[in-house]
N, C-alpha and C positions, 0 to 999 in steps of 0.2 A: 685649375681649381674646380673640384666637382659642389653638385649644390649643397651638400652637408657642412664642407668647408666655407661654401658662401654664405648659406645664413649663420653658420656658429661667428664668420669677421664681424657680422654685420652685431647680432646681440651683443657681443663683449667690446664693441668699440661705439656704443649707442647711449647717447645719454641719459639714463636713467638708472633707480638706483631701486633698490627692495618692496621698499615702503609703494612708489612710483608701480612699480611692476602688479603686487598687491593688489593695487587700488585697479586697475585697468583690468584685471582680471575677473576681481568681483563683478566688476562694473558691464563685461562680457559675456559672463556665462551664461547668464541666461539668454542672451540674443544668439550665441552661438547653438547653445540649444534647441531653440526653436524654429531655427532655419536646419539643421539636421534634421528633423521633426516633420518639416514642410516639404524639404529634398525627399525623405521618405515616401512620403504621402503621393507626393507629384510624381515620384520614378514609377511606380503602378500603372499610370495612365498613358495607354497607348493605342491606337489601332489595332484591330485583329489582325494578328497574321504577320507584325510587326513585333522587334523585340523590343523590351525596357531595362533603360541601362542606365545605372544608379553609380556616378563619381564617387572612387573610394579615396581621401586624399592621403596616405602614409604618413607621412612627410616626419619629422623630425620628433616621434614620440605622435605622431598622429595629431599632433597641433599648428598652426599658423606662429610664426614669431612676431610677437605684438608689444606694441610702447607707445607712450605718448610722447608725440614731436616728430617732425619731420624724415620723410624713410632717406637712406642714403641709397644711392639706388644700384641695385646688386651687378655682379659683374655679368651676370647672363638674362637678357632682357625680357626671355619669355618663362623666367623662371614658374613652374606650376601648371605650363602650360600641354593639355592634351593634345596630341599633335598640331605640333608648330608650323609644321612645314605651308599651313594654310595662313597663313600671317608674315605680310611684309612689314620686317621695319624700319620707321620712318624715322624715332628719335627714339632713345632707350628713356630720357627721361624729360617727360612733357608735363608740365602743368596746365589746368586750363579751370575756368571757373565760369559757374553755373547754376542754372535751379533746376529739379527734378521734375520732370514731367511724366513720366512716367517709371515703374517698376514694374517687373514682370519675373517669376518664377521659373525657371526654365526645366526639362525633363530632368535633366543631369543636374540638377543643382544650383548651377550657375543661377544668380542674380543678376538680369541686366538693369540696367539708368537709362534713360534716355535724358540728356541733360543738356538743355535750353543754352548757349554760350552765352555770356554777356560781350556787351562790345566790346571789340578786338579779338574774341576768338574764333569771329567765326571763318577765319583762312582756315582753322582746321576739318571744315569739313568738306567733303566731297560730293561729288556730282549724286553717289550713289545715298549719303545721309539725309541731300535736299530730296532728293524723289522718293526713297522710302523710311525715312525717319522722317520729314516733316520740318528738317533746318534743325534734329540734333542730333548729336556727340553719341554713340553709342557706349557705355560705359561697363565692363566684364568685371563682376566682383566672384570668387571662385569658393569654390565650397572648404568650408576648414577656415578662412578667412574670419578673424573676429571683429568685426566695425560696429559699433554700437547703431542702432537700427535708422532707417532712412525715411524720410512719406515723402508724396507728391508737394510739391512746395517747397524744400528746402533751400535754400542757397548756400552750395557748399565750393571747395576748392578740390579738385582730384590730381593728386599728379601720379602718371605711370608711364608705362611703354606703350608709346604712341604708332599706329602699328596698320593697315590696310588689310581687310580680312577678306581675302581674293574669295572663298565662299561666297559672300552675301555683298560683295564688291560698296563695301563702305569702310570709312575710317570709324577707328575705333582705340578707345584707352584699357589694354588687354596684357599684360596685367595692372591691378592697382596697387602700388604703391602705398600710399599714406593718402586720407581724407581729412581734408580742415572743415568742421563745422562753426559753425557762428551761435553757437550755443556755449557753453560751459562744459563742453566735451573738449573744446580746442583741435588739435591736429592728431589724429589718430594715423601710426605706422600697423599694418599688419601682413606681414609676406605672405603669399603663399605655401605650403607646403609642395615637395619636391612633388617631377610629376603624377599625374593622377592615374588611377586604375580602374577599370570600368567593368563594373560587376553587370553581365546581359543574362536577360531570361526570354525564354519566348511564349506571349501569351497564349493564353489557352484558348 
């Protein structure tokens, strides 16, 4: 099954209904907006003599596939993911729960979390998360992704593919899945779109 057929199983057998989809949409656009906004802004910013390369994500109509409630978790675990081959995985589908310590912007897009575990999760992390994260979760939200917006503080629930990222030799939740907030947002699903395409320039 390629990823077109994955996410189209996943939308038509996903509990949600018009009105549902509607609402989540509304409720999206504008956060999805302005992380396209801020990817822009931030892909500009590089060293001389270095290139800058802005994540283009295609994917199904160029949108993320999004609903409220719990994601079923797709049949290829690094779906969305820019080269893979830097990513071991440990489980396709891990939940782990958390408060937000940190956000950070990345060149290409990428959103990361640094996210605090509460007890009992922290067997998920590794020798490389205690020494250069500080005792957390690395947490990869990918561009095209529509999750209604995050701040320092939060206490959320994330589940994805739980995954060792032999680069920066820590563990890490890459891709995300679905996030449960403790708000009145409840559990948000939003896939990523298929993989991405990296548009480089080289500065002047």
């Amino acid at each position: 099954m390629d990823v077109d057929d994955d996410v189209a199983r996943l939308l038509l057998t996903s509990p949600f209904d018009r009105r549902d989809r509607a609402a989540v949409t509304r409720r999206l656009t504008s956060t999805a907006a302005a992380m396209v906004a801020l990817a822009l802004a931030l892909a500009g910013c590089s060293s001389s003599g270095h290139k800058a390369c802005l994540a283009k994500h295609p994917g199904s109509g160029g949108l993320a596939v999004t609903y409220p409630g719990a994601a079923k978790c797709p049949n290829n675990p690094l779906l969305g993911v820019y080269n893979p081959s830097r990513l071991k995985v440990h489980s396709p589908c891990t939940r782990i729960h958390g408060t937000v310590v940190v956000i950070d912007i990345k060149k290409d897009g990428d959103q990361h979390l640094d996210l605090r575990p509460d007890p009992g999760y922290e067997t998920l992390l590794d020798k490389g998360n205690l020494k250069d994260q500080s005792g957390s979760m690395v947490v990869e939200i990918m561009p095209g992704q529509n999750f209604p917006p995050l701040k320092v503080g939060d206490h959320i629930g994330v589940m994805g593919t739980f995954v060792h990222d032999t680069h920066n030799d820590w563990n890490e939740i890459h891709p995300v899945w679905s996030i449960a907030y403790r708000n009145n947002a409840g559990e948000i699903t939003s896939l990523p779109p298929r993989i991405p395409e990296y548009e480089c320039a080289s500065d002047a």
